[in-house]
C-alpha positions in Angstrom: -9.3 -58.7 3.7 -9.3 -56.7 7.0 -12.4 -54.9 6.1 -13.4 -58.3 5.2 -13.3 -60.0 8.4 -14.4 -56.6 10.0 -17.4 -56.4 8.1 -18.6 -60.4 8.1 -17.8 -59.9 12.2 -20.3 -57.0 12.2 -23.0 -58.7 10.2 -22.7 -61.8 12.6 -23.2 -59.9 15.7 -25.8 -58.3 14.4 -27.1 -61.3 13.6 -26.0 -62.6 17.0 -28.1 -59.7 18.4 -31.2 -59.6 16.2 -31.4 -63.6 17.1 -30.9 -63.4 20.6 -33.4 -60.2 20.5 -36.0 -62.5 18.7 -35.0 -65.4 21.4 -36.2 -62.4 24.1 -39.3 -61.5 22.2 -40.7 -64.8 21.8 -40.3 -65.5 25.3 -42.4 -62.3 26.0 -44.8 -63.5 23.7 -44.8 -66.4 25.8 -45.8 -64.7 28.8 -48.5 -63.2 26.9 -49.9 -65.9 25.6 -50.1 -68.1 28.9 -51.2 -65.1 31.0 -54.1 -64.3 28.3 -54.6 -68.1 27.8 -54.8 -69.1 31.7 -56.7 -65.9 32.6 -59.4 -66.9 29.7 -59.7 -70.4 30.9 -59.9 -69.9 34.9 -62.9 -67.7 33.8 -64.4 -69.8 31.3 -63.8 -73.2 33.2 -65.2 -71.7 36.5 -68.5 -70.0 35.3 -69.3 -73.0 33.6 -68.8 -75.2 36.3 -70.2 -72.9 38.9 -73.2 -72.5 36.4 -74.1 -76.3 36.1 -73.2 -77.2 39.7 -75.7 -74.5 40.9 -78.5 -75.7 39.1 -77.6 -79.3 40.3 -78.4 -77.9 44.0 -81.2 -76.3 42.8 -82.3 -80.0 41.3 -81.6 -81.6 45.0 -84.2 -79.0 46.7 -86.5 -78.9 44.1 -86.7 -83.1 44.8 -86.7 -82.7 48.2 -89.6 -80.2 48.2 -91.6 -82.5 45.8 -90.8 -85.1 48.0 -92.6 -83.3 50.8 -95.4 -82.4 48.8 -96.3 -85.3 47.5 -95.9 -87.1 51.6 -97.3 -84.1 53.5 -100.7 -84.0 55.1 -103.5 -81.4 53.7 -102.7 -78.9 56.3 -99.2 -78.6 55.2 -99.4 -79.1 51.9 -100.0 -75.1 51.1 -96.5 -74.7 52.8 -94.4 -77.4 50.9 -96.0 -76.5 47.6 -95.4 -72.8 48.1 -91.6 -74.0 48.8 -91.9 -75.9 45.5 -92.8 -73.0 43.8 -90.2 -71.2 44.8 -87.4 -73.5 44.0 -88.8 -73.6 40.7 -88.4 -69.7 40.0 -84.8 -70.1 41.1 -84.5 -73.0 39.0 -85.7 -71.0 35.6 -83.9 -68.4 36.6 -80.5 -70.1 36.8 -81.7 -71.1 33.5 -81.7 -67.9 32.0 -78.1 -67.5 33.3 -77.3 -71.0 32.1 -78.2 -69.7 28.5 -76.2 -66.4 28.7 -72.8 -69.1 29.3 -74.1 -71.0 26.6 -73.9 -68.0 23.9 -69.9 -67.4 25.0 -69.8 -70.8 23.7 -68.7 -72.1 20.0 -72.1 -73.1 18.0 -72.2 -77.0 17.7 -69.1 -77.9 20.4 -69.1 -80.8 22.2 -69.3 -78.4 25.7 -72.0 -76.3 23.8 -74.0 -79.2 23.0 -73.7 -80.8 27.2 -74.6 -77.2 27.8 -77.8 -77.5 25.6 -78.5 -80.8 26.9 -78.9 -79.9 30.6 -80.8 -76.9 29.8 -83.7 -79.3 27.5 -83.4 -82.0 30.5 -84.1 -79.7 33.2 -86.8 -77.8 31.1 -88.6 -81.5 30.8 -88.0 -82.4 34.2 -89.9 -79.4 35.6 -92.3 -80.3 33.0 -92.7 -84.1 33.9 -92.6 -83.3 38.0 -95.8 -81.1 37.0 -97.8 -84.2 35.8 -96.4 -86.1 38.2 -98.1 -83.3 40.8 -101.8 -83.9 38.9 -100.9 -87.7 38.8 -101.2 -87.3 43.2 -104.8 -88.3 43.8 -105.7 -89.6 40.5 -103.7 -92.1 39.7 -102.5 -95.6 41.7 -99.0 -95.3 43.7 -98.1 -97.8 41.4 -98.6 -95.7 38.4 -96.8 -93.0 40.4 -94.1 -95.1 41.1 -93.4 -96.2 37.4 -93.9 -92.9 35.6 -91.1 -91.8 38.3 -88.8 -94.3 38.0 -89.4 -93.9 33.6 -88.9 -90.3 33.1 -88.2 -88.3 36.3 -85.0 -90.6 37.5 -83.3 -90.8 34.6 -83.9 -87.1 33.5 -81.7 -86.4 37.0 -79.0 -88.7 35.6 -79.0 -87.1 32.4 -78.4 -84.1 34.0 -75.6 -85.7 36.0 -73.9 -87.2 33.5 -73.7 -84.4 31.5 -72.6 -81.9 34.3 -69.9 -85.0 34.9 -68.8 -85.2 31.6 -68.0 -81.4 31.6 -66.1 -81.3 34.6 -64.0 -84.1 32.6 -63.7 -81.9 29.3 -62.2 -78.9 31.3 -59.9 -80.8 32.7 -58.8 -81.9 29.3 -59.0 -78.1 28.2 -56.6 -77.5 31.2 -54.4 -79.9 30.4 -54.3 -79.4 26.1 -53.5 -75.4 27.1 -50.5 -76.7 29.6 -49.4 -78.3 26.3 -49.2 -75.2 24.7 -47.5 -73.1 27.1 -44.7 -76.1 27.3 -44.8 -76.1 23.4 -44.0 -72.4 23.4 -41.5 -72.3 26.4 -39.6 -75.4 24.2 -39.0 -73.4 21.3 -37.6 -70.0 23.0 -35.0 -72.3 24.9 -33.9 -73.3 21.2 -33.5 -69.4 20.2 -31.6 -69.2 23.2 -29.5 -72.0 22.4 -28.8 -70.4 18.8 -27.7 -67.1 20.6 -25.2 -68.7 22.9 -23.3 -70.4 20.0 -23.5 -67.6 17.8 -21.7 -65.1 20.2 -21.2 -65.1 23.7 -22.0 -61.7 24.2 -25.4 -61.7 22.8 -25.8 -65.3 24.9 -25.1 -63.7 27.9 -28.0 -61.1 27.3 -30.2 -63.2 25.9 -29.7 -65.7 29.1 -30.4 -62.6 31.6 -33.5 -61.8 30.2 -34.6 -65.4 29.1 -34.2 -66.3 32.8 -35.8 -63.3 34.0 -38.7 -63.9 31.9 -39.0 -67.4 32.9 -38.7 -66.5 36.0 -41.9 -64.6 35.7 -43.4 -67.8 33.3 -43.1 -69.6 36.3 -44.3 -67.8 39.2 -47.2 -66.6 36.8 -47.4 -70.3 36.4 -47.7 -71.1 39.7 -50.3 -68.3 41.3 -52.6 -69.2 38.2 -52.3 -73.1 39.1 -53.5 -71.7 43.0 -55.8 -70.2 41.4 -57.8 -72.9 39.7 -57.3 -75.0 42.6 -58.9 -72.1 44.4 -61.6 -72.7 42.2 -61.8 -76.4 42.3 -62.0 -76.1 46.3 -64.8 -73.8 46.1 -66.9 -75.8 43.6 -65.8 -78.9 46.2 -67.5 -77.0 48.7 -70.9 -76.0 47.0 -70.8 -79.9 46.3 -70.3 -80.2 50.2 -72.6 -77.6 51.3 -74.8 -78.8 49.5 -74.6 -82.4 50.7 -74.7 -81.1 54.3 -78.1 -79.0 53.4 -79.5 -82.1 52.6 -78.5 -84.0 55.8 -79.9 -81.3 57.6 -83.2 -81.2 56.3 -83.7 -85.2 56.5 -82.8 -84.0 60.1 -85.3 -81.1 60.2 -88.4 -83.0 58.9 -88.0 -85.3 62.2 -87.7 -82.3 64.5 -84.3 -82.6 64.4 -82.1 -79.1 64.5 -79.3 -80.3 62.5 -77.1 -81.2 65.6 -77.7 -84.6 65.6 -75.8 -85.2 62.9 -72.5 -82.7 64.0 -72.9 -84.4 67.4 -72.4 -88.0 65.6 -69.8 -87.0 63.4 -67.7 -85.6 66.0 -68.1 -88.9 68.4 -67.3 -90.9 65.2 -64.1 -88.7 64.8 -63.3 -89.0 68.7 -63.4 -93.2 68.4 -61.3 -93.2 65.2 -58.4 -90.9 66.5 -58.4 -93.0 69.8 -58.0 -96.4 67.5 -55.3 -94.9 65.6 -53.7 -94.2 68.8 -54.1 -97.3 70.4 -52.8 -98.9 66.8 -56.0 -100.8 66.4 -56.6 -101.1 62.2 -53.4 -99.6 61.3 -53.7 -101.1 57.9 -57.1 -99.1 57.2 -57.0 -96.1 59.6 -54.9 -93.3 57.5 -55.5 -89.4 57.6 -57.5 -89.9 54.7 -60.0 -92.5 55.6 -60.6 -90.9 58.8 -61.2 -87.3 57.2 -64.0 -89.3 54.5 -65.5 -91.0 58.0 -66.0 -88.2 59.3 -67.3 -86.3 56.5 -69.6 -89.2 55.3 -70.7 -89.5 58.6 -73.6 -86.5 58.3 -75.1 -88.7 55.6 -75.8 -91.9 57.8 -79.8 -91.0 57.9 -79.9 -89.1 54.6 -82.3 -92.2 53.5 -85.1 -90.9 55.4 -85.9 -88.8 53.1 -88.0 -91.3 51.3 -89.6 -92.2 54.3 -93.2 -90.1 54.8 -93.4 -87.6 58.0 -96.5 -89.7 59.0 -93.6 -92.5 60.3 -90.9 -90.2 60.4 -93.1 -88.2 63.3 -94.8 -90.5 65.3 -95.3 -89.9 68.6 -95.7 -93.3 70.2 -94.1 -96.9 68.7 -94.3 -97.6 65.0 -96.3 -100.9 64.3 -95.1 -103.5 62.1 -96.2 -102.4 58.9 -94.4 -98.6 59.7 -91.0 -100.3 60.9 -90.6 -102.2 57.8 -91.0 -99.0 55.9 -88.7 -97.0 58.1 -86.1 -99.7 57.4 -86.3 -99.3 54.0 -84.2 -95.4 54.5 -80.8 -97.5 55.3 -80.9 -99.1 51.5 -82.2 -95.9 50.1 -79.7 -94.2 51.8 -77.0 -96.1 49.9 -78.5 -95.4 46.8 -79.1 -91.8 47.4 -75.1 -91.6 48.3 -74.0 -93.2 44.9 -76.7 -90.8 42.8 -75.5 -87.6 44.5 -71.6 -88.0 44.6 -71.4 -91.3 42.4 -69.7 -89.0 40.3 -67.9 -86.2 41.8 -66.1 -87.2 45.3 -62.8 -89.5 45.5 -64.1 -93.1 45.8 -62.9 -94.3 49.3 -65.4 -91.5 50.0 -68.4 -92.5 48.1 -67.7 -96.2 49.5 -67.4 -94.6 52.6 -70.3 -92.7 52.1 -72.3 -95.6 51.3 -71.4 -98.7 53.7 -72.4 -95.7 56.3 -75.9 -94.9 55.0 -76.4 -98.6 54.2 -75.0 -100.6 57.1 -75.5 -98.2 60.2 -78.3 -100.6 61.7 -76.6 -103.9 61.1 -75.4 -105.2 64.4 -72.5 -107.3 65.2 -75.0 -111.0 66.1 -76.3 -110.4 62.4 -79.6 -109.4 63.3 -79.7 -105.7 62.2 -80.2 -104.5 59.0 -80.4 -104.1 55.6 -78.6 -107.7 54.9 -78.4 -108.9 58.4 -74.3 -108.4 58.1 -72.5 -110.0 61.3 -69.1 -109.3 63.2 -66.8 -107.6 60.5 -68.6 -108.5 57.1 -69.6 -105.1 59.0 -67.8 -102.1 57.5 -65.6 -100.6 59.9 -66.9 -97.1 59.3 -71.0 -98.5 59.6 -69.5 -100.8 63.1 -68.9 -97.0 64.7 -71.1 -95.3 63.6 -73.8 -97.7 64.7 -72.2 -96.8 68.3 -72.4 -92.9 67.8 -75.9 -92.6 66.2 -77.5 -94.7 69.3 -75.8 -92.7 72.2 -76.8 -90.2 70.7 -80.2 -91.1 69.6 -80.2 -92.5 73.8 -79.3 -88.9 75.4 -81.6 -86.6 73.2 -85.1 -86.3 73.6 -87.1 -87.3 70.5 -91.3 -87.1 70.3 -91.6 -90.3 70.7 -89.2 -90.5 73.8 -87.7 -88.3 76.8 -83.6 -88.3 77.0 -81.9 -90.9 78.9 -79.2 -90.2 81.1 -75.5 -90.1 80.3 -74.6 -92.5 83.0 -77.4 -95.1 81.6 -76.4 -94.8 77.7 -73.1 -95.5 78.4 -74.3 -98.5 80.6 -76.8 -99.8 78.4 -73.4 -99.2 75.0 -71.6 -101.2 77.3 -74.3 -103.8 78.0 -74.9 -104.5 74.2 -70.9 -104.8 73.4 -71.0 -108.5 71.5 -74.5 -108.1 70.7 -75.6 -104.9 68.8 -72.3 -103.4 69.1 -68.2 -104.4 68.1 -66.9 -105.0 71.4 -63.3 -103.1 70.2 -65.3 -100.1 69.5 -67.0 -100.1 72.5 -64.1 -100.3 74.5 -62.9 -97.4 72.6 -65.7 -95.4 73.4 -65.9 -96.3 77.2 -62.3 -95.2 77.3 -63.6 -91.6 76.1 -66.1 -91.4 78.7 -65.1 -88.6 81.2 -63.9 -86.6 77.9 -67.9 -87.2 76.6 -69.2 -86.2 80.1 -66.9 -83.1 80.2 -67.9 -81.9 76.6 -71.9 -82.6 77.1 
C-alpha cells in the first residue's frame, strides 16, 4: 500500500513537473512567436507604407512640375520640362521598387491587389499627363480643363484611396497579430494554473520562470510597440516634409525663399500663446489646436499654385481681370488641403488646414474673400493669420513693392483693427511689439 502511495506520489510529480515544464515551454514558444511575428510585421508594414507614401511625393512634384510647364513662358519652358522629366525617371523607378514589395506579397490578397492598383494608376497617369502635354497648343483650355478634371484628378484619388486604405489594412494586421500574442499568453497562464494545483513545488518553478518570461513578453512588447510608433512618426514626417516642400515652392515661384512662410507661422504661434495667456478663447485654444495652427499655418498660400507666374510675378499692379484670378488660390487652396491630407492628418488639422488656406483674405467688415465672411463667422485660426501674412507681406520687399518700415506696419495693423483686421487680435499683436522689433 506504501509502495502504493509512493509510487502514485512519484508519477504525479512527474506529472506535476512534465506539466509545469510544458507550462515553461509554451511560454517560450510564446516569445518566439511574438518576437518573429512583430519583427516580420514592423518590416513588412513599414516598407510598404514607406514604398507607397514615396511615390505619393513623387505624384505631388511630378504635378507641380506639370503645373509649371503647362503655365511657364517659352523661355522657361526647356527648364520646367527638363524638371518633368526628371521626376518622371524617379517616378518609374520607385515603380520598379514598388513591384519588388509587391512579389513578397500573397498572389490575389486584398493588400496585393491595392498594391497592383496603384502601380496600373500611376502607369496611366504618366500616360494620360503625356497627352495632356501634346493637348497644350492644340487644343482649347476648355478641352484641357475637362480631359483633366475626367482622367488626371481622379487617377490621383485612386491612388489616394488606395494608399489610404492600406494604411487602414495594417493597422488591422497590427491589431489581428496583438490578438494572437494575447491568445497565446492566455493559454500558458492556464498551464500555469494546472501546475500550481497539481503540486506546489512544481508551481513555484513554473511561476519563477513564467514570470521571468513574461517579463521579457512584456518589455519585448513594449520596445517593439516604440518601434512601430517610431515608424509611424517617420512616415508622419515624410507626409510633413512633404507638405512643407510644397509650401516652399508655391513660395519660390514668387521669388519667395521659403521664409515667408516660417516667418508667418512663428508670428501666428507668438499671438496664440499670448491669447492663451491672457485667457482669451479658453474653450478653443488647447496645446493641440495651437500645435495644428501653427503647422497649418505654412499652407495658407499653398493655392497659388494654380495661379500662372505671369500674375504670380508681376512687377507693377494686377488689373482687374489678373486680381480675380489671383483670388481664385484662397478656394483652391482649400481644396488642395482636403486632396493632400483629406486622408491622412487628424481632422482638427485638416479643418485647420483648410479654414487657413480658404479664409486668410476674408476681413472682419465682410469685404474680403472667398465668401465675404464677417466678424467671427471668420475662423479663428484664418482671423490671425490674416494679421501675420500682411505684416509680413508689409515689411518684406516683393517685385512689385519696396519693404515698409516696422514702425509703419504696425501703425497701418493697428489702423485697420475693426476694418480688415479682429480688433482682439490686433491688440494681441501690438502687445508683442518690442518682442517683434527685438527678433527682426
Amino acid at each position: 500500500m506504501k509502495k502504493s502511495i509512493s509510487i502514485s506520489a512519484l508519477i504525479v510529480i512527474f506529472v506535476a513537473e512534465f506539466v509545469g515544464l510544458l507550462g515553461i515551454m509554451y511560454l517560450r514558444y510564446c516569445l518566439d512567436v511574438q518576437t518573429t511575428l512583430y519583427d516580420s510585421m514592423i518590416e513588412q508594414v513599414f516598407e510598404a507604407e514607406s514604398d507607397v507614401e514615396q511615390i505619393r511625393s513623387l505624384l505631388y512634384k511630378y504635378e507641380y512640375n506639370m503645373s509649371s510647364v503647362l503655365n511657364s513662358t517659352v523661355a522657361a519652358k526647356e527648364e520646367t520640362m527638363k524638371a518633368l522629366m526628371e521626376t518622371e525617371i524617379e517616378i518609374r523607378n520607385q515603380m520598379i521598387s514598388h513591384g519588388e514589395v509587391m512579389k513578397t506579397m500573397k498572389r490575389g490578397s486584398e493588400k496585393e491587389a491595392l498594391f497592383r492598383s496603384v502601380n496600373d494608376d500611376v502607369l496611366h497617369y504618366l500616360n494620360f499627363n503625356v497627352v495632356l502635354l501634346s493637348m497644350k497648343g492644340t487644343e482649347s483650355e476648355e478641352d484641357i480643363a475637362e480631359f483633366t478634371s475626367s482622367f488626371i484628378f481622379p487617377l490621383m484619388e485612386r491612388v489616394n484611396n488606395s494608399i489610404n486604405t492600406l494604411s487602414k489594412l495594417s493597422k488591422s494586421y497590427i491589431v489581428r497579430s496583438k490578438n494572437e500574442v494575447e491568445s497565446h499568453i492566455k493559454y500558458s497562464r492556464f498551464f500555469s494554473v494546472i501546475g500550481f494545483f497539481v503540486i506546489v513545488a512544481s508551481i513555484l518553478m513554473s511561476i519563477f520562470y513564467s514570470y521571468k518570461v513574461l517579463k521579457e513578453l512584456e518589455e519585448n512588447n513594449d520596445f517593439l510597440k516604440s518601434k512601430s510608433e517610431q515608424s509611424e512618426m517617420r512616415i508622419s514626417e515624410i507626409q510633413n516634409n512633404t507638405i512643407m516642400g510644397l509650401a516652399d515652392l508655391v513660395e519660390s515661384r514668387s521669388g519667395e525663399t521659403g521664409q515667408h512662410v516660417k516667418r508667418t507661422s512663428h508670428l501666428v504661434n507668438m499671438i496664440l500663446k499670448q491669447a492663451k495667456k491672457k485667457g482669451l478663447w479658453s474653450d478653443i485654444l488647447t496645446d493641440e489646436y495651437i500645435d495644428c495652427v501653427t503647422r497649418a499655418a505654412p499652407m495658407h498660400d499653398i493655392g497659388k499654385i494654380v495661379i500662372p507666374d505671369a500674375i504670380l510675378n508681376k512687377s507693377g499692379k494686377l488689373d482687374e481681370q489678373e486680381f480675380e484670378i489671383m483670388k481664385t488660390h484662397s478656394s483652391a487652396g482649400g481644396k488642395i488641403v482636403s486632396e493632400i491630407i483629406g486622408g491622412v492628418e487628424n481632422k482638427m488639422y485638416v479643418d485647420i488646414a483648410f479654414d487657413i488656406a480658404s479664409f486668410h483674405h476674408e476681413k472682419w467688415n465682410g469685404k474680403g474673400y472667398p465668401a465675404g465672411k464677417r466678424g467671427e463667422e471668420i475662423p479663428l485660426c484664418a482671423r490671425i493669420m490674416a494679421v501675420a501674412d500682411v505684416f509680413d507681406a508689409l515689411v518684406s520687399e516683393r517685385c512689385y513693392k519696396k519693404p515698409m518700415s516696422y514702425e509703419d506696419a504696425f501703425s497701418l495693423i493697428e489702423k485697420e483693427a475693426g476694418e480688415h483686421f479682429d480688433p482682439q487680435v490686433v491688440m494681441l499683436f501690438m502687445e508683442l511689439k518690442d518682442e517683434i522689433f527685438k527678433e527682426r
